[in-house]
GUTOR-315514 format. One record per residue (C-alpha): x, y, z; residue in one letter. Coordinates in nm, 4 decimals. Example, Ala and Ser with C-alpha at 12.3 -4.5 7.8 and 13.67 -1.06 7.14 Angstrom:
residues 2
+----------+----------+----------+-----+
:       c1 :       c2 :       c3 : res :
+----------+----------+----------+-----+
:   1.2300 :  -0.4500 :   0.7800 :   a :
:   1.3670 :  -0.1060 :   0.7140 :   s :
+----------+----------+----------+-----+
This chain:
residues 163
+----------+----------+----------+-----+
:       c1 :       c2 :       c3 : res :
+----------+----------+----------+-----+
:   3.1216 :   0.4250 :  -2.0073 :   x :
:   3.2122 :   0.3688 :  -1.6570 :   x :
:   3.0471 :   0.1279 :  -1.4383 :   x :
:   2.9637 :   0.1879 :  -1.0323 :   x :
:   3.0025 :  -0.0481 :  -0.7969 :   x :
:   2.6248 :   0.1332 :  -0.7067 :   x :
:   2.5000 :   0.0134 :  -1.0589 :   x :
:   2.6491 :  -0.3041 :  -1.0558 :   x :
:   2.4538 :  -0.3856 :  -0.6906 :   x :
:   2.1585 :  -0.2357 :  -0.8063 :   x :
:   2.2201 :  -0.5241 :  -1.0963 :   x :
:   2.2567 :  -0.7735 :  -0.8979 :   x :
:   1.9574 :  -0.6835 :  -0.6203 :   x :
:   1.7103 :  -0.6941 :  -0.9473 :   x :
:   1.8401 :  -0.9970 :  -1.1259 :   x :
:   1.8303 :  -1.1949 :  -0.7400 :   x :
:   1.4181 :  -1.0626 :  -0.7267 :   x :
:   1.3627 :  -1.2086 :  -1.0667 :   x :
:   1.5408 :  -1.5042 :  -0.9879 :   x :
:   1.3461 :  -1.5544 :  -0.6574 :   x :
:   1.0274 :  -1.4745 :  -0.7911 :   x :
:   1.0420 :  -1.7234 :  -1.0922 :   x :
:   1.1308 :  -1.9675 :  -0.8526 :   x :
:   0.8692 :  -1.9140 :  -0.6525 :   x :
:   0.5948 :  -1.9206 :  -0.9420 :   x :
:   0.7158 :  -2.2900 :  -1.0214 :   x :
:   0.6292 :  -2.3806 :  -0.7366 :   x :
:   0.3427 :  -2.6908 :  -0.6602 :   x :
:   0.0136 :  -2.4605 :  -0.5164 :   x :
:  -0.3250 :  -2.5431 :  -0.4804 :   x :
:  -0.5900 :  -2.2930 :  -0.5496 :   x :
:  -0.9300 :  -2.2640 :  -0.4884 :   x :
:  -1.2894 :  -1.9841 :  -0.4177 :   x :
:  -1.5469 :  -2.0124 :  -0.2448 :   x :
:  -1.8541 :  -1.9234 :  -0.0271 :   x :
:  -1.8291 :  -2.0256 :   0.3226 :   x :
:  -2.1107 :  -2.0914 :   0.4580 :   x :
:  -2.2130 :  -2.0728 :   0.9044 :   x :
:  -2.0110 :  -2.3602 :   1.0713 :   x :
:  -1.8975 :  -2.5244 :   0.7275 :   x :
:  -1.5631 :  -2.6214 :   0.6138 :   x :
:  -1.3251 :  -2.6496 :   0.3142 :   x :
:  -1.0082 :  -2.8471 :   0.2729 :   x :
:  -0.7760 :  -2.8355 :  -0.0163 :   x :
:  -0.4779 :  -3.0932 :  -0.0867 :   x :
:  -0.1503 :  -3.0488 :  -0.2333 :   x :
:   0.1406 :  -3.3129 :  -0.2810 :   x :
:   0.4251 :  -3.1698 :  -0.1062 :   x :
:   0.8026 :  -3.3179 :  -0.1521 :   x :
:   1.0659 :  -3.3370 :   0.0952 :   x :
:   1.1579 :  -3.1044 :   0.3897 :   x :
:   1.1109 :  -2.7464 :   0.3407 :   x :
:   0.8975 :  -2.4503 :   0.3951 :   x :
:   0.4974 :  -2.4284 :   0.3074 :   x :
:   0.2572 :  -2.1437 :   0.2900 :   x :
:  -0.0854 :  -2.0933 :   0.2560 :   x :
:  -0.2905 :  -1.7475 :   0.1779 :   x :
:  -0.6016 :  -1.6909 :   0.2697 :   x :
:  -0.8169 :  -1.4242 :   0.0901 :   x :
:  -1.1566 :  -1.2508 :   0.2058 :   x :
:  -1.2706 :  -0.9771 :  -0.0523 :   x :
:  -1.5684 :  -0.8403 :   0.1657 :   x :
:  -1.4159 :  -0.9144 :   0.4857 :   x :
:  -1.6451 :  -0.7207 :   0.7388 :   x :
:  -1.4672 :  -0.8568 :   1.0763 :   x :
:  -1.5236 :  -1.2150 :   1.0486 :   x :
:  -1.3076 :  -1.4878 :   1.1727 :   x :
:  -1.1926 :  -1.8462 :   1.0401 :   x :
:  -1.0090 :  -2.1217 :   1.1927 :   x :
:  -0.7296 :  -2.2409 :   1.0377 :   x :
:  -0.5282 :  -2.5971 :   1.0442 :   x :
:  -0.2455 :  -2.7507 :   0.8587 :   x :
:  -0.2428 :  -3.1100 :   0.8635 :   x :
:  -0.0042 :  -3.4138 :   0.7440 :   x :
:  -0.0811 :  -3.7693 :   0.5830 :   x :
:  -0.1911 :  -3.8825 :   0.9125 :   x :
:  -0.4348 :  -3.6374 :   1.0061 :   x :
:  -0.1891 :  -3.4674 :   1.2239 :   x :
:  -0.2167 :  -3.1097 :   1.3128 :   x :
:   0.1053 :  -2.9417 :   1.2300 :   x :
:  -0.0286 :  -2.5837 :   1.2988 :   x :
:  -0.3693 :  -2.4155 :   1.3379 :   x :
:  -0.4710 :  -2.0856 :   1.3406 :   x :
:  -0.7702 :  -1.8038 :   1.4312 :   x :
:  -0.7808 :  -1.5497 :   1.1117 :   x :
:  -0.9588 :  -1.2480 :   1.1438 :   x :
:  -0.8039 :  -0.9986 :   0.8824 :   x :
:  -0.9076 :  -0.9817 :   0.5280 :   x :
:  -0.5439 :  -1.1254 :   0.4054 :   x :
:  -0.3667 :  -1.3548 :   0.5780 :   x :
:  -0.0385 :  -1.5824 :   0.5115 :   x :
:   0.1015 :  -1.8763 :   0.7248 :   x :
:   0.4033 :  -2.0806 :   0.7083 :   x :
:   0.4679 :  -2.4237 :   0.8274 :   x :
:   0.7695 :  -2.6833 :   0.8371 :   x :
:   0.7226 :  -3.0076 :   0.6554 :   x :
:   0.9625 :  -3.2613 :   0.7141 :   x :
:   0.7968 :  -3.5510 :   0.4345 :   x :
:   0.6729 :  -3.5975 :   0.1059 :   x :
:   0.3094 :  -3.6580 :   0.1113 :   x :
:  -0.0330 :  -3.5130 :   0.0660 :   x :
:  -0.1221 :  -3.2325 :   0.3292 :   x :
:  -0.4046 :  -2.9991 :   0.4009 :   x :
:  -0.5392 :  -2.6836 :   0.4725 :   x :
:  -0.8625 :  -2.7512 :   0.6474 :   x :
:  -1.0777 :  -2.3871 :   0.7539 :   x :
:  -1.3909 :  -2.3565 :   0.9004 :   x :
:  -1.6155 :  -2.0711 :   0.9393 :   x :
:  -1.6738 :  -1.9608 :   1.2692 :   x :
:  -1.8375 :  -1.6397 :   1.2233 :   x :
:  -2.2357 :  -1.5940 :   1.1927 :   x :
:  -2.2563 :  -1.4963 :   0.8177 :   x :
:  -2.1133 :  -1.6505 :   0.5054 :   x :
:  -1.7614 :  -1.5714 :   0.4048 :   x :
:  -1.6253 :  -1.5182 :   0.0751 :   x :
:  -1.2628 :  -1.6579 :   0.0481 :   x :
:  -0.9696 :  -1.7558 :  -0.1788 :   x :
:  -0.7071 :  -2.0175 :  -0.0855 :   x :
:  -0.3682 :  -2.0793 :  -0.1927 :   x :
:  -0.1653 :  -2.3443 :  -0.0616 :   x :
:   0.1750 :  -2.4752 :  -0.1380 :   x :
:   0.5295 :  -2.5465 :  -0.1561 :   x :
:   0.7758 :  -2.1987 :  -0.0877 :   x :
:   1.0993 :  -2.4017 :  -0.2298 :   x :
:   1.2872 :  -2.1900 :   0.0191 :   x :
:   1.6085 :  -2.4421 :  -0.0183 :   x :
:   1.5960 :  -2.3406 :  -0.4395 :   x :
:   1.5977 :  -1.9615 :  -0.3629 :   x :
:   1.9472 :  -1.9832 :  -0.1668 :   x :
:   2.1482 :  -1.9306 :  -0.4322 :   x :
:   1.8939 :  -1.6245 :  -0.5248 :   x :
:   1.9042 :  -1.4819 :  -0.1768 :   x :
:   2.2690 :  -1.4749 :  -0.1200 :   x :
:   2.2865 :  -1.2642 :  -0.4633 :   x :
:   1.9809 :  -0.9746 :  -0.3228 :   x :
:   2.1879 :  -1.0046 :   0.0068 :   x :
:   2.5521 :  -0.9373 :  -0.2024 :   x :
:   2.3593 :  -0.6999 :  -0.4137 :   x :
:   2.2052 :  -0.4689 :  -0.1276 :   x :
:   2.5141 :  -0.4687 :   0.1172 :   x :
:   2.6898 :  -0.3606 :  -0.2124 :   x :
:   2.4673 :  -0.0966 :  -0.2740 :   x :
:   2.4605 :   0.0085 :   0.1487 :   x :
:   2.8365 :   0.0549 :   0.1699 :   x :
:   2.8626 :   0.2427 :  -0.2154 :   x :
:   2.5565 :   0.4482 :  -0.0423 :   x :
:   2.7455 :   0.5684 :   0.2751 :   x :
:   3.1353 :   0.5969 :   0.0761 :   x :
:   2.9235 :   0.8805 :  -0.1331 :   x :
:   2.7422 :   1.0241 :   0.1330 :   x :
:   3.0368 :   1.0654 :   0.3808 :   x :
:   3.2459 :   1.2113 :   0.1333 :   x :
:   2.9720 :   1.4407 :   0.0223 :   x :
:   3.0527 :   1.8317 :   0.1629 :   x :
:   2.7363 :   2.0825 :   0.1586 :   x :
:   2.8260 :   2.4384 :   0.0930 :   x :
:   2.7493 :   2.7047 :   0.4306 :   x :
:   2.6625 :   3.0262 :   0.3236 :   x :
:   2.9073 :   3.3229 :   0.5232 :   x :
:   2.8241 :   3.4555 :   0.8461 :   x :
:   2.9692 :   3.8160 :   0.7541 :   x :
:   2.7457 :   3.9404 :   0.4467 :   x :
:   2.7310 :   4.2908 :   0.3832 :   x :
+----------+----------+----------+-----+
């Protein structure tokens, strides 16, 4: 049985996915539902280590046009980014240069209660390098075995002189 250098890409893409994804399920999230009411807020705390990437994802099952305000903020109280949402999923990403306990504070600005899921966490972008450089390795692999076959490929013309 012979192997491709298009199968063994194809391989590699999959296995870097996997590996990216599992990394990303380990990672330290916060979760929580709710209903919003007029003018209220939530905030929800995680413990976030060293300097990398966070996310949050905010979630609005019977979103009917409403908006939320968003904000990020550090230990201090310290806004590291805020934001106006007004689509039924949204998801954010901020820097974080620290370890310690930040939050995702929203608020309701729309007239009628809101519905809404949170998730907020750590991305452990600096774990998934070794992942990403394998889905990079694997797709360029599977670009240049693409266009070898394809530029080599000849489609038959039918004659011009039938009788």
């Amino acid at each position: 049985m012979k192997i491709s250098p298009f199968k063994i890409s194809l391989v590699l893409v999959i296995v870097g996915m996997i590996w990216t994804s599992l990394i990303f399920n380990e990672t330290e999230k916060a979760y929580d539902s709710i209903l919003l009411k007029q003018s209220n807020s939530i905030e929800v705390k995680t413990e976030l280590l060293g300097a990398d990437i966070g996310y949050y994802k905010l979630y609005m099952p019977e979103f009917a046009g409403e908006y939320v305000f968003v904000q990020i903020l550090d230990d201090d109280d310290n806004v590291i980014k805020e934001q106006k949402i007004n689509t039924k999923m949204a998801v954010g990403y901020f820097d974080f240069n620290e370890n310690g306990t930040y939050t995702i504070k929203i608020t309701n600005i729309a007239k009628n209660s809101i519905d809404l899921q949170v998730e907020f966490g750590n991305t452990n972008s600096q774990k998934m390098m070794p992942a990403g450089i394998m889905l990079l390795l694997g797709a360029l692999g599977m670009m240049i075995t693409s266009y070898i076959k394809i530029k080599n490929y000849n489609i038959a013309q039918p004659e011009e002189n039938i009788s």
